[in-house]
N, C-alpha and C positions, 0 to 999 in steps of 0.2 A: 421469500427465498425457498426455494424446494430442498429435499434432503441432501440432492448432489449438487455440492458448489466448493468449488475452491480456490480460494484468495490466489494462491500461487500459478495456478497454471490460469485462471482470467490477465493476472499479470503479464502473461506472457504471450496472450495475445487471443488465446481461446476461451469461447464463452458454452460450458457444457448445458447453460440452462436455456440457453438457443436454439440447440441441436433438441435438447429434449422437447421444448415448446414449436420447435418443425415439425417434430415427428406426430404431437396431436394432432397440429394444423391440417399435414398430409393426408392425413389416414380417411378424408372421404375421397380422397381423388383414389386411393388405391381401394377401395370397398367397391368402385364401380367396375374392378377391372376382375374379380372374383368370382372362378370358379366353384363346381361342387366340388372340385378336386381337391382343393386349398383346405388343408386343416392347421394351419397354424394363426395363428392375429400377428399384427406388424409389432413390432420392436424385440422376436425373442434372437436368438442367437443365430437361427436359421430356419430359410421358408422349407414350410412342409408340402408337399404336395404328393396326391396319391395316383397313382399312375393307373388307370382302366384300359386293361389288357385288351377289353371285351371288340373281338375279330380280329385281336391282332397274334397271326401264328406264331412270327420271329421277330418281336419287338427291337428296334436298333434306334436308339434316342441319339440325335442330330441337336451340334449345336453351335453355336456362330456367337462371334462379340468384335462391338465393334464404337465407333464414336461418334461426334459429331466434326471434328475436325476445327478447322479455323470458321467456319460459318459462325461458331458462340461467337465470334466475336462481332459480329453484325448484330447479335442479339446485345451484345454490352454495351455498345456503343446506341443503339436505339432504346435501353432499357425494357426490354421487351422476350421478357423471358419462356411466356407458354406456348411456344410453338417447338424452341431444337428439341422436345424429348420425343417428338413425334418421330423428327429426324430420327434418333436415335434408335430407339423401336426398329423404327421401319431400314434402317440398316443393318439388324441383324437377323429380323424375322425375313426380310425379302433374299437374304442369302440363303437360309436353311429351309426354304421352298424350291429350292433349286434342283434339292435331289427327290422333292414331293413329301417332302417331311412336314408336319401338319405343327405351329409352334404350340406351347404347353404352358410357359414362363416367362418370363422377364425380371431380372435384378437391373437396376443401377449403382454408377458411383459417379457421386458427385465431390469434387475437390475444388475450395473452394477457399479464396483468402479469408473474407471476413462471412461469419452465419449471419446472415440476414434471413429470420425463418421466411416473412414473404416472398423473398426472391429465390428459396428453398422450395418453399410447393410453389411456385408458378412454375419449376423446371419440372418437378413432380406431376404435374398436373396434364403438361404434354405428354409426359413420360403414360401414365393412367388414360389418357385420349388413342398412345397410336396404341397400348395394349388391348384397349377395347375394337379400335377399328382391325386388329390382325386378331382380335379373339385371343385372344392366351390373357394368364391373370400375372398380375401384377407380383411377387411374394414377399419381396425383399429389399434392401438397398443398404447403400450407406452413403453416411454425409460425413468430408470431413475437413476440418478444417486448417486451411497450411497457412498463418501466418510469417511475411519474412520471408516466406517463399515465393509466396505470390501476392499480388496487388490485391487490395480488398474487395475491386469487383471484380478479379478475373474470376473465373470458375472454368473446369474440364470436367463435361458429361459422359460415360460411356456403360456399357453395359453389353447385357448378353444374355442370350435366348435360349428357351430347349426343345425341341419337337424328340417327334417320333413319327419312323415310316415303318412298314414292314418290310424286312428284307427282299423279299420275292416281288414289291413294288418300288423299291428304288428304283431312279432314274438311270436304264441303262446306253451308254453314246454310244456301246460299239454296235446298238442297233442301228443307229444312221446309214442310208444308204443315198445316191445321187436319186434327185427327184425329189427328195423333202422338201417340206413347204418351211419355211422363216415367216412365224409373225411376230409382228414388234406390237408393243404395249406401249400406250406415249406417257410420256414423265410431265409429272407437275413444272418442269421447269429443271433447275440447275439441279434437284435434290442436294444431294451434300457433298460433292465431289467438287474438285479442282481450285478450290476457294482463298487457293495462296492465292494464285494465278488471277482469280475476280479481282480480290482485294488491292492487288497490286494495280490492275489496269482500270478502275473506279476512283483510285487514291481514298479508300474508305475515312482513312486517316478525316483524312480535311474535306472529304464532300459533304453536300448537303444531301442525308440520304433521305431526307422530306420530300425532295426535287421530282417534279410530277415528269413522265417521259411519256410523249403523247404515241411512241413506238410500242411501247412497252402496255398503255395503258391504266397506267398505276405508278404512284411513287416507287424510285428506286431502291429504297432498303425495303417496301413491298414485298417487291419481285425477291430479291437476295434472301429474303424471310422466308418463301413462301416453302411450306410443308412437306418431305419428302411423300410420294404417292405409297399407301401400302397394298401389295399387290395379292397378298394369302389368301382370301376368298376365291377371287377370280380362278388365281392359279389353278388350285387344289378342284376349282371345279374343271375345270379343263383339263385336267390330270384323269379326271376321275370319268370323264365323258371320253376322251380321246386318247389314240395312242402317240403321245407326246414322249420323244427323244430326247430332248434335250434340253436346259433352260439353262438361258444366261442372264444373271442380274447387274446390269451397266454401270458398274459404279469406276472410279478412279483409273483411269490408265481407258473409258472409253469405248469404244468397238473392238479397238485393235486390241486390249490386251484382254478384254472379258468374255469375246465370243467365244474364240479360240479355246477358250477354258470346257468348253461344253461340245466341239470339236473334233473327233478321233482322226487321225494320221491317215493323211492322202484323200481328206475331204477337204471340201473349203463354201464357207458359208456366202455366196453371191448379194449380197443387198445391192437392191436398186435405190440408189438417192434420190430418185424423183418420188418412190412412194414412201420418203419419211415426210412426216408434218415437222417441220424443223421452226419451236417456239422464237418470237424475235429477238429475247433476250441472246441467243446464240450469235444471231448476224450482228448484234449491237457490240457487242463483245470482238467479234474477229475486228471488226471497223475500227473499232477505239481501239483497241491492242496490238491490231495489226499481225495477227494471229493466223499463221497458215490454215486452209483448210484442214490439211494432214494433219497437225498439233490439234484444230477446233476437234476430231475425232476421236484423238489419240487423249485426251484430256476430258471431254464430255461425253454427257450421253447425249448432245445434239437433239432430244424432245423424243426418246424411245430409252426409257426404263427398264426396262425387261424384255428377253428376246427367248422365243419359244419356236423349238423344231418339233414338227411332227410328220407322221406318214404321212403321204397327200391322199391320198384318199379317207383320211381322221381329219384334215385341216377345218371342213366345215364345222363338226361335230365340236372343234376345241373354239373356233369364233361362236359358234352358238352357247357355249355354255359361257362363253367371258363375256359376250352381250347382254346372257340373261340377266347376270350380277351388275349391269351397268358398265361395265369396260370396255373400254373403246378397244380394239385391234384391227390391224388387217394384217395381210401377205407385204411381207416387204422384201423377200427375195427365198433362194430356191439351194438346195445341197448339191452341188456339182463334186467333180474329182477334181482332186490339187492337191498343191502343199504347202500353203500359203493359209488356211484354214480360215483368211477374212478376206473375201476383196471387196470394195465399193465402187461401184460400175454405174 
């Protein structure tokens, strides 16, 4: 029995020598995610991290949080916990790229019915995975435990990011004019959005998410698992090579409610539907649900993650540097005048 134990509150449903025996367990999945920035070790009160000014004139730290939604629960029901922390990550770093801000951090919180320390760092572990693949360290987190509240395997992951851009390189939209190029970044797949909506039209409940779908490629809780894409490399180099206007990162609400975000008034972003690469999990989905095209748009990101305007005459300059890093892109449509700021043509 370690120093902190107490009869009364194990009684009641929490176990503090769980939490404490997670937080050893974790501490290599977070050592892999550490910078030289990082001056503090895990368990103190709060992450330290020192912030290197070095070329930055007007430092402005950018920061995004966010969750993983109902997808955990595709993770609960397959027991299969080391992948939403990627999700996670990757939905709050791939937002705060969006003004060109470079990520620095990542905390979590995980809430959780019963501590099960392994089921504790296997969610840590993805978490430690997408900090590494978007470069930022890890510093922080917490775990806590709601019994009576919640079921003993539920658990709710979220978290949140911190970058830094320089003022004088923030992303600015009122530069957009007619003639910009629109490329799309294509998506691992569903990432984390819309998953009421999956769950409901799969009956997660009662399928077999074993069930191999020879469409698909892969068993079905596969696909529903599979990794949000992180996009920070790429971006930041294409930022950094081209003159890029604008970025939209496609999460919840789709085309129609995330281009628009990145947008200024009396422009409107033209996509061509024939140059999306649209994964099959999407047509499988409208078929079985019976799910308007309009809604499939309005609801996903259709197999394009991330959408970036640039000058057309920068457009080359921003595909060459996302190819160098391995990212696939092209032109998937062009900045016209309007006021409709999204059409799909």
């Amino acid at each position: 029995m370690g120093i902190s134990h107490s009869e009364a509150y194990a009684a009641a449903g929490v176990d503090i020598e769980a939490g404490y025996q997670g937080v050893k367990m974790m501490n290599r999945y977070v050592q892999r995610t550490l910078t030289a920035d990082v001056i503090s070790d895990l368990g103190g009160f709060g992450g330290l991290f020192s912030l290197d000014l070095h070329g930055l004139e007007k430092p402005v730290l950018v920061s995004g949080t966010d969750g993983v939604g109902t997808k955990q629960r595709i993770a609960q029901l397959m027991d299969r916990h080391n992948t939403v922390g990627i999700d996670c990550v990757a939905m709050c770093v791939n937002d705060i790229i969006c003004c060109g801000a470079k990520p620095l951090f990542f905390l979590d919180y995980i809430a959780i019915g019963k501590n099960i320390p392994e089921k504790v760092v296997s969610l840590v572990s993805g978490v430690s995975e997408g900090c590494v693949r978007a470069g930022c360290a890890l510093i922080g987190g917490e775990t806590a435990e709601h019994p009576g509240t919640m079921k003993p395997d539920d658990y709710d992951l979220a978290g949140f990011a911190v970058g830094v851009v320089d003022r004088d390189k923030i992303l600015d939209k009122n530069k957009m004019q007619p003639g910009d190029v629109v490329i799309g970044l294509p998506s691992s797949g569903l990432h984390s959005n819309g998953y009421s909506l999956v769950r409901k039209v799969f009956d997660v409940e009662n399928a077999d998410l074993g069930q191999y779908y020879g469409e698909l490629g892969c068993e079905l809780g596969e696909e529903l698992l599979r990794p949000t894409k992180i996009y920070v490399r790429p971006v930041l180099a294409a930022v950094e090579a081209a003159d890029v206007r604008g970025i939209s990162h496609i999460t919840g609400g789709g085309f129609y409610e995330n281009i628009p975000r990145c947008i200024p008034d009396g422009l409107c972003a033209k996509i061509e539907k024939k140059a999306l690469h649209i994964p099959p999990i999407f047509p499988l989905l409208a078929r079985m649900g019976g799910i308007s095209e309009r809604d499939m748009f309005n609801t996903f990101n259709m197999g394009t993650g991330m959408v970036l305007v640039t000058a057309r005459d920068s457009a080359d300059k921003a595909l060459a540097a996302l190819h160098s890093l391995g990212q696939e892109a092209g032109v998937i449509g062009e900045i016209v005048s309007g006021e409709e700021k999204v059409a799909l043509c």
